[in-house]
PDB file with one MODEL, atoms N, CA, C and O in Angstrom:
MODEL        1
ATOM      1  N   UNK A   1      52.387 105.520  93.566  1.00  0.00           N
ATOM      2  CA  UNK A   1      53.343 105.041  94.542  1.00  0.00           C
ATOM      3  C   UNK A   1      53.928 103.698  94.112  1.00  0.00           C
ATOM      4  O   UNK A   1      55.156 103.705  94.202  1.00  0.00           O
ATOM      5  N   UNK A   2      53.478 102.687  93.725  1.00  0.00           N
ATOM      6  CA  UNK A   2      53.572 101.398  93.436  1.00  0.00           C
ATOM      7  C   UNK A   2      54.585 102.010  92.081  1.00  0.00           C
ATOM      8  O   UNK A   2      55.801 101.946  92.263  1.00  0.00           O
ATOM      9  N   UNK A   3      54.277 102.364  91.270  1.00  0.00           N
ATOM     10  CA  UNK A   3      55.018 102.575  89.684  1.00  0.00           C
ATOM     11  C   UNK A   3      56.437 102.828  90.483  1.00  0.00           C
ATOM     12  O   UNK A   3      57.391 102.056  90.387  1.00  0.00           O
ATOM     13  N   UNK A   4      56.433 104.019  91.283  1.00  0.00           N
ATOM     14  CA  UNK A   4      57.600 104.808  92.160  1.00  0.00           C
ATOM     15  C   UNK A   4      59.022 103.393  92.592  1.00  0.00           C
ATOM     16  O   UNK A   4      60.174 103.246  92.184  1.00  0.00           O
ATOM     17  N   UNK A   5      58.043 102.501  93.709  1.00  0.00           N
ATOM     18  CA  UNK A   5      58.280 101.553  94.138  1.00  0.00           C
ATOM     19  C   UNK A   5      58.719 100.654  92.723  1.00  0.00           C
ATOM     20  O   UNK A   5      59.733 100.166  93.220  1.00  0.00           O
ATOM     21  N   UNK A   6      58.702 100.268  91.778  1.00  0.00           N
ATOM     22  CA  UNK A   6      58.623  99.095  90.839  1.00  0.00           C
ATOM     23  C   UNK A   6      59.934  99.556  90.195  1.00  0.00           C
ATOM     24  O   UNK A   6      60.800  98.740  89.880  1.00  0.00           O
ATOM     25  N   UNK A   7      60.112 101.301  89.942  1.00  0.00           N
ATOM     26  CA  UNK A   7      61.349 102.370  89.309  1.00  0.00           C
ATOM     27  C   UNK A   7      62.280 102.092  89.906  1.00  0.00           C
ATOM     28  O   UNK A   7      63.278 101.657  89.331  1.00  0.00           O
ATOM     29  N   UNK A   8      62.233 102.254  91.177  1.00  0.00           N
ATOM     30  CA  UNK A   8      63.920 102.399  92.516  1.00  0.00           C
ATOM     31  C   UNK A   8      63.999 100.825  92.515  1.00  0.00           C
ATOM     32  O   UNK A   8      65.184 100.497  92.577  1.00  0.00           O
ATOM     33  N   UNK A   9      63.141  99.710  92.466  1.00  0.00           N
ATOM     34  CA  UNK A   9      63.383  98.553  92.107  1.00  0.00           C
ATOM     35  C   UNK A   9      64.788  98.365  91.546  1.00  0.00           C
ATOM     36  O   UNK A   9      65.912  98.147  91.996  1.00  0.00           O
ATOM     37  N   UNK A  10      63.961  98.631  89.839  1.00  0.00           N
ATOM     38  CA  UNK A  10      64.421  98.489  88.226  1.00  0.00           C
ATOM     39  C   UNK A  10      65.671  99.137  88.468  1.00  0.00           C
ATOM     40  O   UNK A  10      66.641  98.492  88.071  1.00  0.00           O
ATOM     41  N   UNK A  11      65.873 100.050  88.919  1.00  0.00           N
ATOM     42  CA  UNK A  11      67.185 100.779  88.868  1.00  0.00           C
ATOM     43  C   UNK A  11      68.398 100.629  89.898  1.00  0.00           C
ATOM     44  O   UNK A  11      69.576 100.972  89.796  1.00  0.00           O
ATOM     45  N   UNK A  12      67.730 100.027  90.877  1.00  0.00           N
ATOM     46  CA  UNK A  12      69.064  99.653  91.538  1.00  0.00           C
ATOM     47  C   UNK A  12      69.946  98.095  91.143  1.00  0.00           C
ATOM     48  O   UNK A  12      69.410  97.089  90.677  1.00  0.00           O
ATOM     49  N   UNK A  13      71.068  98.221  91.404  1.00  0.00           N
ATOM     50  CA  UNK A  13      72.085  97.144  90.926  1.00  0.00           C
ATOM     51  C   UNK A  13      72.032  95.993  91.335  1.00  0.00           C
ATOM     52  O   UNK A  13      72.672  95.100  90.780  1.00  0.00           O
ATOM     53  N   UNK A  14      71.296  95.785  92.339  1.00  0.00           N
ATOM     54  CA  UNK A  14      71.127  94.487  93.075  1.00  0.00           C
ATOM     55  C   UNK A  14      70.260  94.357  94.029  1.00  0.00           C
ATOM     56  O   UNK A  14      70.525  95.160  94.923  1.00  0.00           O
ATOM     57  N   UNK A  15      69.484  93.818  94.228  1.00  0.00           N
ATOM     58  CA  UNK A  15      68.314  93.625  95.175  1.00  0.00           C
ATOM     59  C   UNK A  15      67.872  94.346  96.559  1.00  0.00           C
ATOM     60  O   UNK A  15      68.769  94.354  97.402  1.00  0.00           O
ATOM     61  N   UNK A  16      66.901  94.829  96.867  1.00  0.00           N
ATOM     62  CA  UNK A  16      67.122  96.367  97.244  1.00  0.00           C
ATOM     63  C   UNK A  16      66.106  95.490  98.624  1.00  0.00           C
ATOM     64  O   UNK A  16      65.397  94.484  98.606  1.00  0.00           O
ATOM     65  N   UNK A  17      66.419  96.285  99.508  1.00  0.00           N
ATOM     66  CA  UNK A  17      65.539  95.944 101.097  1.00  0.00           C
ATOM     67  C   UNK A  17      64.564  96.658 101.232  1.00  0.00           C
ATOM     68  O   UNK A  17      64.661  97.670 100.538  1.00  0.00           O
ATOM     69  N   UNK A  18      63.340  96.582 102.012  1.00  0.00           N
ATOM     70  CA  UNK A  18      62.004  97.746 101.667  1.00  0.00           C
ATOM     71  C   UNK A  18      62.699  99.202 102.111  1.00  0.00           C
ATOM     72  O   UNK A  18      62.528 100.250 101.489  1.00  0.00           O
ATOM     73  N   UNK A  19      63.337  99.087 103.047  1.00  0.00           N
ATOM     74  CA  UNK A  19      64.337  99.866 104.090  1.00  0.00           C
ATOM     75  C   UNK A  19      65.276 100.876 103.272  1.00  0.00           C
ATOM     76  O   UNK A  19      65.524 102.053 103.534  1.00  0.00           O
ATOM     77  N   UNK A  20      65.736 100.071 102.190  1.00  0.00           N
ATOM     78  CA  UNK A  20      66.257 101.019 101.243  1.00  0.00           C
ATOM     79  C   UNK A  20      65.301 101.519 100.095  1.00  0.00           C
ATOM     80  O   UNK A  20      65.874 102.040  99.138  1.00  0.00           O
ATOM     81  N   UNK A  21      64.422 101.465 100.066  1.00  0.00           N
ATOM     82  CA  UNK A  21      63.148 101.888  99.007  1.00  0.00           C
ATOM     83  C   UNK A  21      62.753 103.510  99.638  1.00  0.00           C
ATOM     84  O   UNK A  21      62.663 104.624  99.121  1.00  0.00           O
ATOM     85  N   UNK A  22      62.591 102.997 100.941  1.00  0.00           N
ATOM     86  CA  UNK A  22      61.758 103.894 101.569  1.00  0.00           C
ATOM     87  C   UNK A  22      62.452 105.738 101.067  1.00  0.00           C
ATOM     88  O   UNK A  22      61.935 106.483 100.235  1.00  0.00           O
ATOM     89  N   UNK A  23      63.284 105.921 101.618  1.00  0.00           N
ATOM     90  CA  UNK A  23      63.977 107.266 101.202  1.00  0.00           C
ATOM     91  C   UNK A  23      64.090 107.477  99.653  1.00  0.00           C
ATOM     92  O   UNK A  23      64.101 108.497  98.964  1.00  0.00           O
ATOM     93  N   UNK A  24      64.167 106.177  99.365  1.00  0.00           N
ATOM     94  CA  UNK A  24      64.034 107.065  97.663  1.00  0.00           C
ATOM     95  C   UNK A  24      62.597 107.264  96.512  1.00  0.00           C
ATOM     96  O   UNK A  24      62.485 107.697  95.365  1.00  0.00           O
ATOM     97  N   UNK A  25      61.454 106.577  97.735  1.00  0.00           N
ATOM     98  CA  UNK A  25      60.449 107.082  97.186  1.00  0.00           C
ATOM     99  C   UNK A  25      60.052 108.684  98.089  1.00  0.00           C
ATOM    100  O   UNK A  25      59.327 109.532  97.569  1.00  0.00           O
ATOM    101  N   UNK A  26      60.518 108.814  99.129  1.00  0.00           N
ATOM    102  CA  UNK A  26      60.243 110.359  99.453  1.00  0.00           C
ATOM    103  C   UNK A  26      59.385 110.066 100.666  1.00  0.00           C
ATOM    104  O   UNK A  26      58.386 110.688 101.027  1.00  0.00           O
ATOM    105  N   UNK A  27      60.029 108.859 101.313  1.00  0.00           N
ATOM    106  CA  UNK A  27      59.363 108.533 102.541  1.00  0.00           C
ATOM    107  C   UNK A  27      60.140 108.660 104.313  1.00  0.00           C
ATOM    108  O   UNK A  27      61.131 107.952 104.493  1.00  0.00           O
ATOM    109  N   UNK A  28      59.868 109.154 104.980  1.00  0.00           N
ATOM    110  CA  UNK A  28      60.642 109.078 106.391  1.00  0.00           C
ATOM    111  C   UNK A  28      61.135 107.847 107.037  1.00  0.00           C
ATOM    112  O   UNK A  28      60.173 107.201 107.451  1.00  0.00           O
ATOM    113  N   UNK A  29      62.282 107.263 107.288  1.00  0.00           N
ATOM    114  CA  UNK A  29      62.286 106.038 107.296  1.00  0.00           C
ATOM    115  C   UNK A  29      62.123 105.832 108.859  1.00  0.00           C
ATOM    116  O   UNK A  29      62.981 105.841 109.742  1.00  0.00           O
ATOM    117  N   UNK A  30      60.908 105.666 108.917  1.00  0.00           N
ATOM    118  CA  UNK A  30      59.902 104.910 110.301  1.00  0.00           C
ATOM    119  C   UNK A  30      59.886 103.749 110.010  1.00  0.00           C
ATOM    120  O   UNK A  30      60.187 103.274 108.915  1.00  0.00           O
ATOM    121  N   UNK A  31      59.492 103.116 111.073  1.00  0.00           N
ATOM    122  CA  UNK A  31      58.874 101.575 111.073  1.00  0.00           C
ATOM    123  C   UNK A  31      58.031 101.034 110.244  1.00  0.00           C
ATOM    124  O   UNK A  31      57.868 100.089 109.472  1.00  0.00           O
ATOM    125  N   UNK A  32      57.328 102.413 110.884  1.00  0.00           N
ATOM    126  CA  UNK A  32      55.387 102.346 110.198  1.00  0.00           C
ATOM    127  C   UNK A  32      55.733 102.354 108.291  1.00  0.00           C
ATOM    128  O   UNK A  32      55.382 101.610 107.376  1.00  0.00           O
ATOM    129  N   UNK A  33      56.465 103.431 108.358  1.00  0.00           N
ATOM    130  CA  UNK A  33      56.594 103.589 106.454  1.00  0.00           C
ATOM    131  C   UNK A  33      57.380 102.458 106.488  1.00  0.00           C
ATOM    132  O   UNK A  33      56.576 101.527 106.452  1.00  0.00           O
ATOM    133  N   UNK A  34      58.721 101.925 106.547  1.00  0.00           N
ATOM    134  CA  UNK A  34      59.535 100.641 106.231  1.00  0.00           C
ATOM    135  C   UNK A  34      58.018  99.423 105.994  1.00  0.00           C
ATOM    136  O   UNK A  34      57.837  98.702 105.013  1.00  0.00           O
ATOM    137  N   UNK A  35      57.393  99.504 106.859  1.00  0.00           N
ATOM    138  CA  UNK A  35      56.336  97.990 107.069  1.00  0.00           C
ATOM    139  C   UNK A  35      55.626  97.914 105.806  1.00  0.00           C
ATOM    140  O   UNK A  35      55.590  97.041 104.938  1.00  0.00           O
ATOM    141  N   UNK A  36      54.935  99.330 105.950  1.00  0.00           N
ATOM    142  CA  UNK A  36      53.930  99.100 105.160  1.00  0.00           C
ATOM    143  C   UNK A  36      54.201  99.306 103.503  1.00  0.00           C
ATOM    144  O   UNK A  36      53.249  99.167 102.736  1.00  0.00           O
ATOM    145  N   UNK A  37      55.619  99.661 102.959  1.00  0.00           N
ATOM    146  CA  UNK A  37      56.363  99.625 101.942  1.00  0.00           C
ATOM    147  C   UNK A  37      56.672  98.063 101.869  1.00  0.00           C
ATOM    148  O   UNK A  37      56.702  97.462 100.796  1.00  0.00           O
ATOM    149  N   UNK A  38      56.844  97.602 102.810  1.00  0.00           N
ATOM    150  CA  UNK A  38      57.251  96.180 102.567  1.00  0.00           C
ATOM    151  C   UNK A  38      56.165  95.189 102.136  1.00  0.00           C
ATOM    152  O   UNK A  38      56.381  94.121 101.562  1.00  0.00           O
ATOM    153  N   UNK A  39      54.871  95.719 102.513  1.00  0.00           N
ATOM    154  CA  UNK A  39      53.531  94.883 102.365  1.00  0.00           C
ATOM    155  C   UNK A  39      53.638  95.260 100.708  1.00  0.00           C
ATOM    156  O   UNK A  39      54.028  94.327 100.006  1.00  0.00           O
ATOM    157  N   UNK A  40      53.393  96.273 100.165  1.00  0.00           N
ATOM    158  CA  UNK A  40      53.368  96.938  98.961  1.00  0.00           C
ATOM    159  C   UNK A  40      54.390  95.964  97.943  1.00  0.00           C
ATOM    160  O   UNK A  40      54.142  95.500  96.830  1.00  0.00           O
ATOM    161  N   UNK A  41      55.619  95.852  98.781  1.00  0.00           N
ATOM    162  CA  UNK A  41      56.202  94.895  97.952  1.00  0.00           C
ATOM    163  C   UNK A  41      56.199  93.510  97.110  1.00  0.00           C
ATOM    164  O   UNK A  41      56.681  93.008  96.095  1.00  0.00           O
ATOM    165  N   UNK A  42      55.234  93.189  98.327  1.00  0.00           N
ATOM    166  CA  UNK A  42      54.842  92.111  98.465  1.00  0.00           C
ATOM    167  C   UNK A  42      53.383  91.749  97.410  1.00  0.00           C
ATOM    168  O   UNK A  42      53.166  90.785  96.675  1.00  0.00           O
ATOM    169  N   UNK A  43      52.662  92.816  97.679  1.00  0.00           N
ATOM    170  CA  UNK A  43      51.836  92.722  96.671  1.00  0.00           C
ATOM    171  C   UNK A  43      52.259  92.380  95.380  1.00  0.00           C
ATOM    172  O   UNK A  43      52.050  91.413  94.648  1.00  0.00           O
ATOM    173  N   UNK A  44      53.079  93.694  95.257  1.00  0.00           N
ATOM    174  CA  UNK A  44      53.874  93.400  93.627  1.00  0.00           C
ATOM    175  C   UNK A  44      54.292  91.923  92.971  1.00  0.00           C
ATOM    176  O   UNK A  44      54.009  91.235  91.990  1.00  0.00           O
ATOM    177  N   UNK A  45      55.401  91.873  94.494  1.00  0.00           N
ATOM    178  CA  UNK A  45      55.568  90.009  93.554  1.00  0.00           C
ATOM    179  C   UNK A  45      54.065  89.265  93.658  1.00  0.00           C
ATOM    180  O   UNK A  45      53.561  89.113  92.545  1.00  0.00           O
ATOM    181  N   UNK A  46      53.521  88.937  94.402  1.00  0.00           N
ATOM    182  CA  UNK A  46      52.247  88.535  93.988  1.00  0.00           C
ATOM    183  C   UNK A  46      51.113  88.670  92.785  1.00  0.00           C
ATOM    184  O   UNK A  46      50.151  88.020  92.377  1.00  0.00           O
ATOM    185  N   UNK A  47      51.760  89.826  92.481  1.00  0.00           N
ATOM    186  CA  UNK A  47      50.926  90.136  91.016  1.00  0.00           C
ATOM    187  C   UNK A  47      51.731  90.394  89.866  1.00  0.00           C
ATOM    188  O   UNK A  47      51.297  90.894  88.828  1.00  0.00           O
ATOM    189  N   UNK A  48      53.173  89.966  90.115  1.00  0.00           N
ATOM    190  CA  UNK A  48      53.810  89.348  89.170  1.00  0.00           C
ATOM    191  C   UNK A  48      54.816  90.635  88.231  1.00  0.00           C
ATOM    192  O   UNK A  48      55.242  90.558  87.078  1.00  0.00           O
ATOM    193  N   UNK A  49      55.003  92.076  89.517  1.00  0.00           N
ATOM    194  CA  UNK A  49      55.520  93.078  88.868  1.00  0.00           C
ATOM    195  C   UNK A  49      57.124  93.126  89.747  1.00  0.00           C
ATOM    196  O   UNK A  49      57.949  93.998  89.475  1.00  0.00           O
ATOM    197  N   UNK A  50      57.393  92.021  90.846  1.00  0.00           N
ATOM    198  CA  UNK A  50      58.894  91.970  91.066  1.00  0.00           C
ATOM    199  C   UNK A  50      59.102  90.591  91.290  1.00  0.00           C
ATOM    200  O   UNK A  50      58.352  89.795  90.726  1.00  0.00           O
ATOM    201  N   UNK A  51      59.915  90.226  91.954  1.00  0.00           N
ATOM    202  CA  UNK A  51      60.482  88.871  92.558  1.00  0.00           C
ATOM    203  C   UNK A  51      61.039  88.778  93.925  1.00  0.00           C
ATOM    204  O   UNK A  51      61.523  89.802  94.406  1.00  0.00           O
ATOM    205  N   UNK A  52      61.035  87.990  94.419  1.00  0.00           N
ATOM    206  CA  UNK A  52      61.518  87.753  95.774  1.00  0.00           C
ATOM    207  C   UNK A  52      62.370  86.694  96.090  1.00  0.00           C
ATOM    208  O   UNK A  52      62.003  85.867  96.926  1.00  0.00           O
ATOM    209  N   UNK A  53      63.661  86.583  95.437  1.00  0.00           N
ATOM    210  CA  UNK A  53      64.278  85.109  95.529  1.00  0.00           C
ATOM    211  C   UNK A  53      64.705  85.080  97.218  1.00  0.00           C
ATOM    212  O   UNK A  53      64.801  83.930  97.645  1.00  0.00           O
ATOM    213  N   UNK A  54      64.848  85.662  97.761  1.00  0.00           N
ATOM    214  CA  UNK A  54      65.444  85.788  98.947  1.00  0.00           C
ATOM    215  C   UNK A  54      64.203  86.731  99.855  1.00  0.00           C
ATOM    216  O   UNK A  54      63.546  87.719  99.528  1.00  0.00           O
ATOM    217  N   UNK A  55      64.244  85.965 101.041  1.00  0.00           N
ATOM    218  CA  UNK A  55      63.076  86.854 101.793  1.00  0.00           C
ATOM    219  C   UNK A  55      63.321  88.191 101.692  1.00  0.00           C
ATOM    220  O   UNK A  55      64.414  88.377 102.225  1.00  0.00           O
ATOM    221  N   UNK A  56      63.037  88.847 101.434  1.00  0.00           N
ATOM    222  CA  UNK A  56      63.417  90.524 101.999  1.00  0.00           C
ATOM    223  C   UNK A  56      64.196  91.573 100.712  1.00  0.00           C
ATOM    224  O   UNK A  56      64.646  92.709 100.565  1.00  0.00           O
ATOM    225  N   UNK A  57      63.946  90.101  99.845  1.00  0.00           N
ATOM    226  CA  UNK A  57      65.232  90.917  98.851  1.00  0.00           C
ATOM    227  C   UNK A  57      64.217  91.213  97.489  1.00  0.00           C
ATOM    228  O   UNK A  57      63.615  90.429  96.754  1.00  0.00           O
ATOM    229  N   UNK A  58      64.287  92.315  97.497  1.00  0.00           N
ATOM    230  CA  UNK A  58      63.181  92.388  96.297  1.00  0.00           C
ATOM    231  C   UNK A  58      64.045  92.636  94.972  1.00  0.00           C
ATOM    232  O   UNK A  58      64.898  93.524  94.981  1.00  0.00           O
ATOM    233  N   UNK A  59      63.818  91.816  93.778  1.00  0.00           N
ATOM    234  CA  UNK A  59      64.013  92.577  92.076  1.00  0.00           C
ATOM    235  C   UNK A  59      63.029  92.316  91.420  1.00  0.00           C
ATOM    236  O   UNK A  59      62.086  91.572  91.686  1.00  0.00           O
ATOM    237  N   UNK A  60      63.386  93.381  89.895  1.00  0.00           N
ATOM    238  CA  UNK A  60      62.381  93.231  89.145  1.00  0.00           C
ATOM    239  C   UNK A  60      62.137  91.751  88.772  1.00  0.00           C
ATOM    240  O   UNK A  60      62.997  90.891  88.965  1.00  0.00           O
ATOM    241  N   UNK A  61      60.888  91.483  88.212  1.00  0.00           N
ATOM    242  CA  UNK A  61      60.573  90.691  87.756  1.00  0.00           C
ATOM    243  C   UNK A  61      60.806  89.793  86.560  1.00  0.00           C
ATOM    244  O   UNK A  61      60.245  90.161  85.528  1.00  0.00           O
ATOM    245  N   UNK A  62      61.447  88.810  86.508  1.00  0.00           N
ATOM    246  CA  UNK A  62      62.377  88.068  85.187  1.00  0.00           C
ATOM    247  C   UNK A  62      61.109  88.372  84.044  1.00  0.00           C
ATOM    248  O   UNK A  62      61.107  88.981  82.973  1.00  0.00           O
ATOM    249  N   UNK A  63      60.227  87.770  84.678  1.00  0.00           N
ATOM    250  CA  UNK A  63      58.865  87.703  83.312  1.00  0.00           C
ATOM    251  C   UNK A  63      57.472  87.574  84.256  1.00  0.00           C
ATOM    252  O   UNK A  63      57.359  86.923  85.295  1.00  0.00           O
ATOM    253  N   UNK A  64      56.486  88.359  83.609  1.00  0.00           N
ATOM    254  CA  UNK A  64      55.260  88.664  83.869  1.00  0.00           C
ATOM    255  C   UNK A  64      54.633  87.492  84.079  1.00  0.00           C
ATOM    256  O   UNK A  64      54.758  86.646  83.193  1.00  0.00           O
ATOM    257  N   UNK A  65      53.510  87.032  85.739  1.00  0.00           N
ATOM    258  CA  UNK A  65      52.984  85.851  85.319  1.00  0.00           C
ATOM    259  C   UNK A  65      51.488  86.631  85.229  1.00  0.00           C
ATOM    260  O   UNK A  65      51.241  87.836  85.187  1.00  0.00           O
ATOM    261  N   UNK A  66      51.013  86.010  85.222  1.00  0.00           N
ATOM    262  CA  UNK A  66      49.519  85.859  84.678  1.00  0.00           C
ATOM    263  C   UNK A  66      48.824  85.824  86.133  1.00  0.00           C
ATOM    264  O   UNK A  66      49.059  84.939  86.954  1.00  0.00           O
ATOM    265  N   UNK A  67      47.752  87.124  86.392  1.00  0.00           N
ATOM    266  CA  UNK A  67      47.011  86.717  87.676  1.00  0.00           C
ATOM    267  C   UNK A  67      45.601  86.623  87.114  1.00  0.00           C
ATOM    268  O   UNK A  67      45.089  87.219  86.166  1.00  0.00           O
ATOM    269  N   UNK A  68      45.072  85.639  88.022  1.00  0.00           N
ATOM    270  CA  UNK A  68      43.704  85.430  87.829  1.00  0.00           C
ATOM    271  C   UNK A  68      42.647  86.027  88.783  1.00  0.00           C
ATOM    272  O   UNK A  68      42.567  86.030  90.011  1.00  0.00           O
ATOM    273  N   UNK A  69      41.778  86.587  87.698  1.00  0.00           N
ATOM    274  CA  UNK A  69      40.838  87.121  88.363  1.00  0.00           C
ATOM    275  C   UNK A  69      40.500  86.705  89.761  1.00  0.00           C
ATOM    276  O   UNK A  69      40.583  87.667  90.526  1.00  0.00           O
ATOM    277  N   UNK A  70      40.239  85.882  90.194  1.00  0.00           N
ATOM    278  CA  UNK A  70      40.117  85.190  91.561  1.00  0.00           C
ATOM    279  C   UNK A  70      41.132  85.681  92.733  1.00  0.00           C
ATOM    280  O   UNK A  70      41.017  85.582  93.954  1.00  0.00           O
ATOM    281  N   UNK A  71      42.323  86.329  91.815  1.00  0.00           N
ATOM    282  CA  UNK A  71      43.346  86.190  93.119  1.00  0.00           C
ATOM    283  C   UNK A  71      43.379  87.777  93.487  1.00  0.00           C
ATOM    284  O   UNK A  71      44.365  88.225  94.074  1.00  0.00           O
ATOM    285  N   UNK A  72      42.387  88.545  93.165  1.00  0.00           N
ATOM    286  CA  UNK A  72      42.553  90.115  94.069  1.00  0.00           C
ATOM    287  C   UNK A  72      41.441  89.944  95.011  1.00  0.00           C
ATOM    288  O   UNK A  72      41.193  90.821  95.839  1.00  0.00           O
TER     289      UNK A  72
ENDMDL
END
């Protein structure tokens, strides 16, 4: 799911909303799926596989940082 999520990222033209993720990973666009796609997102930039320059606005990631063991 996450790889899925990281793809519709990479491939869209400009910074994508969880809201627009949702249907193109093959999800019903509920609340419940929008939310918890958005947490997922969130993980990602945290572990250094997108970016978040703008609240809500997810892209890929310019460059890989480095997580430390400590931080899962």
């Amino acid at each position: 799911m996450n790889r899925d999520i990281v793809e519709v990222v990479a491939d869209a033209p400009e910074p994508v909303r969880a809201k627009q993720i949702v249907p193109r990973i093959g999800l019903p666009a509920e609340t419940g799926k929008i939310e918890g796609t958005r947490s997922k997102l969130r993980r990602l930039v945290e572990r250094g596989w997108l970016d978040e320059d703008t609240p809500g606005m997810f892209t890929p990631a310019r460059r890989r940082r480095a997580v430390s063991p400590n931080s899962r």
